[in-house]
N, CA, C and O of each residue as an XYZ file, in Angstrom:
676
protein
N       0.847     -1.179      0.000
C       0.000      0.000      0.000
C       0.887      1.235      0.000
O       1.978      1.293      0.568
N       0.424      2.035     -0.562
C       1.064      3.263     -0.481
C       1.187      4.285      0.459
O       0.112      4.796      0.774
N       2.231      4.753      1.025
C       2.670      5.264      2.098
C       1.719      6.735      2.334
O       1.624      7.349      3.396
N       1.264      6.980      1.423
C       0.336      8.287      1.243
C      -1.254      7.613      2.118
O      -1.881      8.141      3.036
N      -1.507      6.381      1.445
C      -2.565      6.063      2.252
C      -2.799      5.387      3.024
O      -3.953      4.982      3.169
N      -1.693      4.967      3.894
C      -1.519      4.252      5.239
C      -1.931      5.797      6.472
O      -2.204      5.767      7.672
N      -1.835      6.736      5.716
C      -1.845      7.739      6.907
C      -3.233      7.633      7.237
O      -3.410      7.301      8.409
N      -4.644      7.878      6.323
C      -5.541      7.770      6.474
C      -5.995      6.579      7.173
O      -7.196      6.331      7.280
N      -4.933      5.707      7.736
C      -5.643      3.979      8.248
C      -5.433      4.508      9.464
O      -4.766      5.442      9.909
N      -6.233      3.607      9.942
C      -6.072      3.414     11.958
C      -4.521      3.154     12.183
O      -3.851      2.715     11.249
N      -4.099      3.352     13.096
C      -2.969      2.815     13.734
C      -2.892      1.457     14.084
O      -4.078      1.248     14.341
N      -2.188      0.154     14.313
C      -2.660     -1.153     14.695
C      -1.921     -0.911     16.284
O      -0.983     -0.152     16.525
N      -2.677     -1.827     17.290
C      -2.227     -1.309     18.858
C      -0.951     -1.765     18.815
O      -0.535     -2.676     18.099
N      -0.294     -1.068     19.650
C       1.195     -1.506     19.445
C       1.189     -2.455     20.826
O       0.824     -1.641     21.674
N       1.395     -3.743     21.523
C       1.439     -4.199     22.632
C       2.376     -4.555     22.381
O       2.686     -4.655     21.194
N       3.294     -4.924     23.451
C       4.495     -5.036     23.473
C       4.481     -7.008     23.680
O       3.644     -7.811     24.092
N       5.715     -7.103     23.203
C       5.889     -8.853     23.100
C       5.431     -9.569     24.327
O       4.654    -10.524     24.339
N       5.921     -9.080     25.220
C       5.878     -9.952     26.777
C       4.464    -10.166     27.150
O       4.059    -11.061     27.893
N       3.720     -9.221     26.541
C       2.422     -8.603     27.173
C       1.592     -9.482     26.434
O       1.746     -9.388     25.216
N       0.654    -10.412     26.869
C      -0.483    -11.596     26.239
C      -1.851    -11.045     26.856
O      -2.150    -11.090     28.049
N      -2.628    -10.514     25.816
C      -3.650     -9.997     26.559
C      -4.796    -11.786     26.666
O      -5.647    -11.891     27.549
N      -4.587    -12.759     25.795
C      -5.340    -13.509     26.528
C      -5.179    -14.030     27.558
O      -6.194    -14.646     27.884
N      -4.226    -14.117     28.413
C      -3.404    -14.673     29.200
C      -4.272    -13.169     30.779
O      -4.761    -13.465     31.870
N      -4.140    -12.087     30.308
C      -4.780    -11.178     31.000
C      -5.973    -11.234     31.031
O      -6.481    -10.744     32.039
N      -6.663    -11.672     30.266
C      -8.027    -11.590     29.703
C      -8.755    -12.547     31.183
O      -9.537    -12.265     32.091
N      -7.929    -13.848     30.741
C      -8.171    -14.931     31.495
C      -8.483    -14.518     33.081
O      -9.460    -14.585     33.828
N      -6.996    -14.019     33.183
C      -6.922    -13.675     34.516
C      -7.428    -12.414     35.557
O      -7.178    -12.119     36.726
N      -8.321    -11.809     34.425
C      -9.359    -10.578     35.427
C     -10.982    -11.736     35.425
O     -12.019    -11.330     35.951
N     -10.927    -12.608     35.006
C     -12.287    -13.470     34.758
C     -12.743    -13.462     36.336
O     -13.962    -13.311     36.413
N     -12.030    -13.595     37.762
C     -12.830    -14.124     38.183
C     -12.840    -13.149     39.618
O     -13.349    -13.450     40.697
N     -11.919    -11.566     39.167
C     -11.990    -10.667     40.318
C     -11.680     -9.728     39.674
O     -11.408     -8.723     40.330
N     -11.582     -9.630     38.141
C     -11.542     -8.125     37.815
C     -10.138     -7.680     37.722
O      -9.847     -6.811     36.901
N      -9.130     -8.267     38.590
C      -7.501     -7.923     38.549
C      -7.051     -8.821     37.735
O      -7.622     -9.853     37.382
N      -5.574     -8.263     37.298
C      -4.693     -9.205     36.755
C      -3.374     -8.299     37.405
O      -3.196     -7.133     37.053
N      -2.846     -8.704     37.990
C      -1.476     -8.224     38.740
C      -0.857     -9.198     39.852
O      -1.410    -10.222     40.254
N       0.657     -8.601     40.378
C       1.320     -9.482     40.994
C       0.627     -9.921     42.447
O      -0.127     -9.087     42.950
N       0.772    -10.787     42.930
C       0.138    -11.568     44.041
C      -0.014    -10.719     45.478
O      -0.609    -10.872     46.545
N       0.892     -9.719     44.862
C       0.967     -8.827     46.824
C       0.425     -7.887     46.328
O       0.969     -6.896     46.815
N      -0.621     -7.477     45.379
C      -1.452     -6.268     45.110
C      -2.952     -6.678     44.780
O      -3.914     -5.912     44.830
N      -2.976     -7.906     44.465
C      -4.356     -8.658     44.091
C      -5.610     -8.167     45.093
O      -6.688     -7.696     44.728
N      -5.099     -8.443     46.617
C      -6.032     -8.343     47.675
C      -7.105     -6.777     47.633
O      -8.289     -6.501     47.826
N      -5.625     -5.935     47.197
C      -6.366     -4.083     47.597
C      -6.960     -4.043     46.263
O      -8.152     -3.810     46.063
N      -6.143     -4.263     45.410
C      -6.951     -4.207     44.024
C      -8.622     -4.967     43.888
O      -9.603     -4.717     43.188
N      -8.339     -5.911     44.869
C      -9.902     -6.290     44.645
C     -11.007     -5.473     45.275
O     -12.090     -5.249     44.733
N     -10.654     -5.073     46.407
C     -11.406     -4.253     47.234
C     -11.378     -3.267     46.460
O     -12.565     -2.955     46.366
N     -10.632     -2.383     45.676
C     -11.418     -1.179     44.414
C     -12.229     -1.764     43.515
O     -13.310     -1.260     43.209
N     -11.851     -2.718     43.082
C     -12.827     -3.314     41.601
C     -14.332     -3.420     42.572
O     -15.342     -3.006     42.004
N     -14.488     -3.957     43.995
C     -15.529     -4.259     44.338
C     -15.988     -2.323     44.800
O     -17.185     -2.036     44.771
N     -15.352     -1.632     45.034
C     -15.665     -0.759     45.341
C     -16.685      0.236     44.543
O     -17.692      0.801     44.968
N     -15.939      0.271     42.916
C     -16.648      0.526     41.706
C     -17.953     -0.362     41.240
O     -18.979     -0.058     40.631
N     -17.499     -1.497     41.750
C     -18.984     -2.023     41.273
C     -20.276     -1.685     41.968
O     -21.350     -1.747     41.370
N     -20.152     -1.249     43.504
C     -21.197     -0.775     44.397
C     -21.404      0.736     43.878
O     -22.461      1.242     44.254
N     -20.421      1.685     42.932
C     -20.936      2.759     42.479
C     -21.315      2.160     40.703
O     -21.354      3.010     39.813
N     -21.441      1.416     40.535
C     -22.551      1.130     38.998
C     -20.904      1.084     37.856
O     -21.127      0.980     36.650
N     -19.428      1.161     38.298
C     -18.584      1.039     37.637
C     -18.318     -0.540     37.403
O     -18.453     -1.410     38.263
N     -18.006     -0.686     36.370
C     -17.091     -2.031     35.822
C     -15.964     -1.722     35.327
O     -15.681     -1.401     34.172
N     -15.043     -1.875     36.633
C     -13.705     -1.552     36.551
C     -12.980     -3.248     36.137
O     -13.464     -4.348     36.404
N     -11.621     -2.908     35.375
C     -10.617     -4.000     35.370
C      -9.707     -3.193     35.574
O      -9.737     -2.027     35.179
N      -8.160     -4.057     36.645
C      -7.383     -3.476     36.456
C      -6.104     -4.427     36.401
O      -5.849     -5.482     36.980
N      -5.543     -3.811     35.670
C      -4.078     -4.536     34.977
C      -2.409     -3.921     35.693
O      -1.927     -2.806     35.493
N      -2.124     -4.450     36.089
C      -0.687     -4.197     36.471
C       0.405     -5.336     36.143
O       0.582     -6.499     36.505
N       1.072     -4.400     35.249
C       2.213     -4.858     34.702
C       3.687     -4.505     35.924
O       3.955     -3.582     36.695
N       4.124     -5.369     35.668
C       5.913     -5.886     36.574
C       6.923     -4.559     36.204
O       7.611     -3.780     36.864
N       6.636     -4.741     34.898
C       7.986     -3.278     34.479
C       7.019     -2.588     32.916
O       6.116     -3.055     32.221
N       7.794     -1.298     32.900
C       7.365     -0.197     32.048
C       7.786     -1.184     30.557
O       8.746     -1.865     30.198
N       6.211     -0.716     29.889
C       7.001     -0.865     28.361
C       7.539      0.063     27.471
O       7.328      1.237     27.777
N       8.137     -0.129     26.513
C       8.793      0.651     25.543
C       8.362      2.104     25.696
O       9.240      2.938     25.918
N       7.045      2.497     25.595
C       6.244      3.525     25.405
C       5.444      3.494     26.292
O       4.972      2.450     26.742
N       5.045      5.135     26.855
C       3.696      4.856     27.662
C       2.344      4.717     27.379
O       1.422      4.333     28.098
N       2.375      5.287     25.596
C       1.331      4.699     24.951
C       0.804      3.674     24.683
O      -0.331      3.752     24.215
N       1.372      2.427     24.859
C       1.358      1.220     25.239
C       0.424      0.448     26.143
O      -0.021     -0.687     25.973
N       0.192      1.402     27.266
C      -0.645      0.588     28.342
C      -1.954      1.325     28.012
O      -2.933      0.968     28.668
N      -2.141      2.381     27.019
C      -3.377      2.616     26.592
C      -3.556      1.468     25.251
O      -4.733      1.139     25.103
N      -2.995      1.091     24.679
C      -3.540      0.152     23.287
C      -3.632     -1.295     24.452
O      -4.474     -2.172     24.257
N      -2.920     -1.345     25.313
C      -3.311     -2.422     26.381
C      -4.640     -2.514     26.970
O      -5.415     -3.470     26.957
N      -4.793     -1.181     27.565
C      -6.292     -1.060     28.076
C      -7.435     -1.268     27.120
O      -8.376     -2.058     27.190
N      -7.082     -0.239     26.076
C      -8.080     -0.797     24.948
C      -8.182     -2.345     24.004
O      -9.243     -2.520     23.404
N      -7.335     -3.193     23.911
C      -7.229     -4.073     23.647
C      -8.214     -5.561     24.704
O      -8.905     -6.541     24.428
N      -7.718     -4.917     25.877
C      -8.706     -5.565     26.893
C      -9.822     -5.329     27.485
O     -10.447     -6.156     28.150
N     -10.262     -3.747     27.202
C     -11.651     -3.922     26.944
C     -12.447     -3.889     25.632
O     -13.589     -3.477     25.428
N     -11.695     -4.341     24.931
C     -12.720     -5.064     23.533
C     -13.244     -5.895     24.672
O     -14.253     -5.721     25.355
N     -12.187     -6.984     24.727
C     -13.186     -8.213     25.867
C     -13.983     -8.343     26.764
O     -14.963     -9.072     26.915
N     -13.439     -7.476     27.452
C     -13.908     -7.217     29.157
C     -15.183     -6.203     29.053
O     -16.243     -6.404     29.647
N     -14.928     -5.111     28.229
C     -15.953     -3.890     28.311
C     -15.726     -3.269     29.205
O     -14.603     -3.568     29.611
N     -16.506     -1.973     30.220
C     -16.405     -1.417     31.236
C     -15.139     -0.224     31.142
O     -14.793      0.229     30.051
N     -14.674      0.095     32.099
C     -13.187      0.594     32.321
C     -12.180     -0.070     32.508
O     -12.361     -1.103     33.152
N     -11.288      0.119     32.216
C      -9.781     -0.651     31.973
C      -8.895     -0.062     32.749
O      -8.733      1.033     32.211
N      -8.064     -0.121     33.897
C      -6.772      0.516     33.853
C      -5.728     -0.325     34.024
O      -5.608     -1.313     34.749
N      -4.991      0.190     33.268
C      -3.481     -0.729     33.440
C      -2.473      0.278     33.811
O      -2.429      1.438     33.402
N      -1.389     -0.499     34.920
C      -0.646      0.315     35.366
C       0.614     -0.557     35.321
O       0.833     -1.763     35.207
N       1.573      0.886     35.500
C       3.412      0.038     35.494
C       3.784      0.758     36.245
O       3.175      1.648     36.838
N       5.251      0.322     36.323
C       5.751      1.411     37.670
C       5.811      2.882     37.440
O       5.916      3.507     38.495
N       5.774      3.601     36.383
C       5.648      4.704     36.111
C       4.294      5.504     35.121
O       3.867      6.658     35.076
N       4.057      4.673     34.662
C       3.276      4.797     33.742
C       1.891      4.421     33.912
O       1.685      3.364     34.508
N       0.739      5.204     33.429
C      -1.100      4.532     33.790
C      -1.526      4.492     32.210
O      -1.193      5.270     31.316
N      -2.272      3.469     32.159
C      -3.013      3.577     30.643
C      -4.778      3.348     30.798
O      -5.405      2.705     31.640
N      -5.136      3.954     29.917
C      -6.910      3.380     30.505
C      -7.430      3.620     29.104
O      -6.977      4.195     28.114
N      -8.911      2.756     29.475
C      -9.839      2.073     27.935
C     -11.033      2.569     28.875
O     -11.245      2.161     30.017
N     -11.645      3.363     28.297
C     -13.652      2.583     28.744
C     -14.635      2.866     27.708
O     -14.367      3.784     26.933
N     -15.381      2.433     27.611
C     -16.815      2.315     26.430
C     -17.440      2.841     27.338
O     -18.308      3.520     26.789
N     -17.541      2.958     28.684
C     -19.012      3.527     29.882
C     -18.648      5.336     29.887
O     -19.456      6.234     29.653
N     -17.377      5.456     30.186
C     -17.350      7.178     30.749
C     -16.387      7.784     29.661
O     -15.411      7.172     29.228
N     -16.784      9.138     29.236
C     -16.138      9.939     28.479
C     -14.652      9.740     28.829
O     -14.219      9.364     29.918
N     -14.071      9.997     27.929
C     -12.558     10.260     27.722
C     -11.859     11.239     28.538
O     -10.842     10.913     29.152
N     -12.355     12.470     28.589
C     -11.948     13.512     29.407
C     -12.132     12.695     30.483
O     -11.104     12.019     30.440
N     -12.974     12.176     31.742
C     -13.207     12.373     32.779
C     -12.165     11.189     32.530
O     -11.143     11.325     33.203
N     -12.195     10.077     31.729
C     -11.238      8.679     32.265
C      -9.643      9.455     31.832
O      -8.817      8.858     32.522
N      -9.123     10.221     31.223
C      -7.441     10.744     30.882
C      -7.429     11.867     32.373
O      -6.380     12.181     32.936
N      -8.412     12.209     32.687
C      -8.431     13.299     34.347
C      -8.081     12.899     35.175
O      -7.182     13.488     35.776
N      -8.724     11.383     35.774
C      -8.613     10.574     36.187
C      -7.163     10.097     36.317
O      -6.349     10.270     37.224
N      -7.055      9.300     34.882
C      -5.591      8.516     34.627
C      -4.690      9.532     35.336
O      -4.155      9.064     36.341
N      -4.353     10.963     35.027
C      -3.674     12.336     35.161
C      -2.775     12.121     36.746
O      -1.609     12.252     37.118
N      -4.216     11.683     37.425
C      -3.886     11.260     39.025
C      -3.973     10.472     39.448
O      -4.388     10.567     40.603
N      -3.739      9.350     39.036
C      -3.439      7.918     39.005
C      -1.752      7.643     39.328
O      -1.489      6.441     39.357
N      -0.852      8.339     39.516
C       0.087      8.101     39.094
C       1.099      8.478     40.569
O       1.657      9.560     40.750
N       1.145      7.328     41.484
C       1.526      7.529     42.522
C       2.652      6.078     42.748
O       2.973      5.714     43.880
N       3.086      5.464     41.645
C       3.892      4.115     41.926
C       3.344      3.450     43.018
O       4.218      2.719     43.485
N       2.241      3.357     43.681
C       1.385      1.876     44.156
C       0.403      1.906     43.717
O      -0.415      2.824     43.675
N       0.356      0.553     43.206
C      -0.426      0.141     42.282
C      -2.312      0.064     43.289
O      -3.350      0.298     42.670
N      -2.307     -0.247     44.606
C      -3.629     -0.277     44.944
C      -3.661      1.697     45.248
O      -4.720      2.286     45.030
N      -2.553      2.401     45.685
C      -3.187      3.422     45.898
C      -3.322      4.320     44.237
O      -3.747      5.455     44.453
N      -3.184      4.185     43.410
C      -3.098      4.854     42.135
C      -4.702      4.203     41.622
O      -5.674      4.943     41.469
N      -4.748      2.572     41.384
C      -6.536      2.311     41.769
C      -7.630      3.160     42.132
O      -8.517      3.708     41.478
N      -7.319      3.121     43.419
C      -8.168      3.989     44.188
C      -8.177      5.504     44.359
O      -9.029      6.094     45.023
N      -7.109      6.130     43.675
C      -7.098      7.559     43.114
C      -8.091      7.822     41.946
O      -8.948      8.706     41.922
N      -7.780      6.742     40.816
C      -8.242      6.802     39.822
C      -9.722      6.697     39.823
O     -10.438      7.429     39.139
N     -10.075      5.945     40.461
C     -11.952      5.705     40.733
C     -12.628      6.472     41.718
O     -13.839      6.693     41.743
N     -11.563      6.962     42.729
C     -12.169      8.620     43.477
C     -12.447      9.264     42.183
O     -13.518      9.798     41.892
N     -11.635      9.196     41.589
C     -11.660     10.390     40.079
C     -12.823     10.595     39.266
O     -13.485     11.612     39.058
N     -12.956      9.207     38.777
C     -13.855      8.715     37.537
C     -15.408      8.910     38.566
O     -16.488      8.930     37.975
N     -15.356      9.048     40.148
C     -16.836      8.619     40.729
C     -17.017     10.257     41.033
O     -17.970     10.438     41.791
N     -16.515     11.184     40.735
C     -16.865     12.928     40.981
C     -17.278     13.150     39.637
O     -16.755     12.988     38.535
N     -18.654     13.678     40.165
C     -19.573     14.125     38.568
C     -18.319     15.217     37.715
O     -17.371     15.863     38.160
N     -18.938     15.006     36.147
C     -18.385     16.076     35.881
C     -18.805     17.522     35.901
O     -19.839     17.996     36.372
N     -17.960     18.038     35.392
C     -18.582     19.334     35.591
C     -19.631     19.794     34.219
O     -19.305     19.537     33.060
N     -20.903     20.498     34.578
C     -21.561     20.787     33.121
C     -21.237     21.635     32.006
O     -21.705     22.735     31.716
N     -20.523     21.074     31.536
C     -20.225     22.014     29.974
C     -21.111     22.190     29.377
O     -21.048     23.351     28.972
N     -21.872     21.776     29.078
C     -23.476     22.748     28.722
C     -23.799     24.027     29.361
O     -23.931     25.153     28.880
N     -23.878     23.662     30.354
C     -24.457     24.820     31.073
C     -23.160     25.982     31.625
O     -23.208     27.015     32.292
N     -22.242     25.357     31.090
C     -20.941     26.925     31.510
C     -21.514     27.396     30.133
O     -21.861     28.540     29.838
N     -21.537     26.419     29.454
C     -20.995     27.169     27.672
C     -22.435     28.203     27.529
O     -22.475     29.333     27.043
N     -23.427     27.500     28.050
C     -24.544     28.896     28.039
C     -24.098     29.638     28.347
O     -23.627     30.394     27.497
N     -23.948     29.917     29.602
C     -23.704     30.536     30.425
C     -22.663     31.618     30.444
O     -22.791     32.608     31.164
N     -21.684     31.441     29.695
C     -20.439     32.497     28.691
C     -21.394     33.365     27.802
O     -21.559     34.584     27.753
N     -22.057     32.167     27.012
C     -22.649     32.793     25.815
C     -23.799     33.683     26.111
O     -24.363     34.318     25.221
N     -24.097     33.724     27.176
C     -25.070     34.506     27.624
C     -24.261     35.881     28.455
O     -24.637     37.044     28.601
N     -23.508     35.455     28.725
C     -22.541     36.807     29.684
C     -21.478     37.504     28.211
O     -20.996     38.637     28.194
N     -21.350     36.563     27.217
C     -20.541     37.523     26.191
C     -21.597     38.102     25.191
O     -21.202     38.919     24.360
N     -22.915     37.731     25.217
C     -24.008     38.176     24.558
C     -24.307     39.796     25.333
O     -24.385     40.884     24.763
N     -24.431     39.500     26.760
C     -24.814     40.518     27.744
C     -24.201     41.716     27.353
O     -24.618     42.826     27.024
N     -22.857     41.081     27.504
C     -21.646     42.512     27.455
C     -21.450     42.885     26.018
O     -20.291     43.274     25.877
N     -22.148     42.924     24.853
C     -22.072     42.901     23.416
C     -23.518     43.509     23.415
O     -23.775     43.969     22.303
N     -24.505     43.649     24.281
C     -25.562     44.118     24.036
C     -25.367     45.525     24.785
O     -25.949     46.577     24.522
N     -24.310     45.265     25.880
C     -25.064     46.617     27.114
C     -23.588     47.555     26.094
O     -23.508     48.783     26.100
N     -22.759     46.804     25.455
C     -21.258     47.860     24.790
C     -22.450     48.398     23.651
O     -22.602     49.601     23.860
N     -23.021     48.107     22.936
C     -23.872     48.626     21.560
C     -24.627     49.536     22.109
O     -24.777     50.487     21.343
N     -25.433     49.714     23.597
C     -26.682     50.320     24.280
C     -26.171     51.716     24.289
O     -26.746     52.760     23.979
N     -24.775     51.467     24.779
C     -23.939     52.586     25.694
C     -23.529     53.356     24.567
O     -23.793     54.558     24.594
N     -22.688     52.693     23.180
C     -21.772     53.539     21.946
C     -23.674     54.093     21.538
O     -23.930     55.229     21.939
N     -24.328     53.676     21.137
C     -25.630     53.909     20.383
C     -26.296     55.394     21.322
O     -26.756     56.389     20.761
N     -26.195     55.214     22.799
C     -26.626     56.543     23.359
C     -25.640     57.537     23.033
O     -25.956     58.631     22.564
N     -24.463     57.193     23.266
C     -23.464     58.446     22.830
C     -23.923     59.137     21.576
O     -24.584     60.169     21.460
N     -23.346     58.210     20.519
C     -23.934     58.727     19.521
C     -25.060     59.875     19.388
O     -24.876     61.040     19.036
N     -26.379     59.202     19.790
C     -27.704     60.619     19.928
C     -26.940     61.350     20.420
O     -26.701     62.427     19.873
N     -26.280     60.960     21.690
C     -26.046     62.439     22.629
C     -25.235     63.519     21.890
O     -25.383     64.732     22.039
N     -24.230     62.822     20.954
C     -23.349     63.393     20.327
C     -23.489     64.273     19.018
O     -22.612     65.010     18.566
N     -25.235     63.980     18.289
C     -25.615     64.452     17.347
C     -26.635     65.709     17.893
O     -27.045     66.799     17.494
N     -26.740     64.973     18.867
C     -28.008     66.039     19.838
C     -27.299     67.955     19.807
O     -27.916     69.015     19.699
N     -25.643     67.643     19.972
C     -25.066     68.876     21.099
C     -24.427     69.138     19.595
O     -23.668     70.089     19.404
């Protein structure tokens, strides 16, 4: 194919070799985690935590950083094709996240403060995060548009009286 129209294609996820998402897949089946054995316990207590607020969390923790930190996002998204819900995967430096349930902004806000190198307290940052409404962008964006409307009506009221006054004298 021609290099002109590979740009227009999707990207393919880049996961890194080590990384088997069926092998992960498997292993959130029956608590939602897939991580090392001394983080399983707290990690479960968030996954159960989200589920009592209407979330379907998975979360993934990887041993060491891959290549890229873009990585543990084509990870997250890769595993919730399967899983669905929210995704986070974490490394020692790095957070990646997938969800089909909550906007993007609120889940990359989230991810933003996720990022504390322990893996149950970065969890439980992240789903404090994702469980605070957002804020209404509807109703700011009126709400401008109504205050830059205001001040565009009362600037025309004010030049428009001058004016008379100015033809008046």
């Amino acid at each position: 194919m021609p290099a002109a129209l590979t740009a227009f294609l999707p990207a393919p996820a880049d996961i890194p070799p080590e990384v088997n998402i069926d092998t992960i897949v498997a292993d959130l089946a029956d608590d939602g985690v897939s991580a090392p054995a001394g983080d399983v316990s707290g990690l479960e207590a968030v996954v159960d935590r989200a589920r009592e607020d209407g979330i379907k969390l998975s979360v993934v923790v990887l041993k060491d950083n891959p290549g890229r930190d873009s990585q543990l996002r084509d990870i997250a998204t890769e595993v919730g094709k399967h899983e669905g819900g929210t995704v986070l995967v974490l490394s020692p430096n790095w957070v990646g996240t997938y969800s089909d349930a909550l906007s993007r902004v609120s889940v990359e806000d989230a991810q933003d403060k996720a990022y504390t190198g322990n893996a149950v307290d970065s969890a439980n940052q992240f789903l404090d995060e994702i469980g605070r409404p957002e804020a209404p962008y509807g109703l700011i964006t009126v709400g401008l548009v109504v205050v830059v409307g205001g001040a565009a009506a009362a600037t025309w009221f004010v030049r428009a009286r001058r004016g008379e006054r100015d033809r008046q004298s």
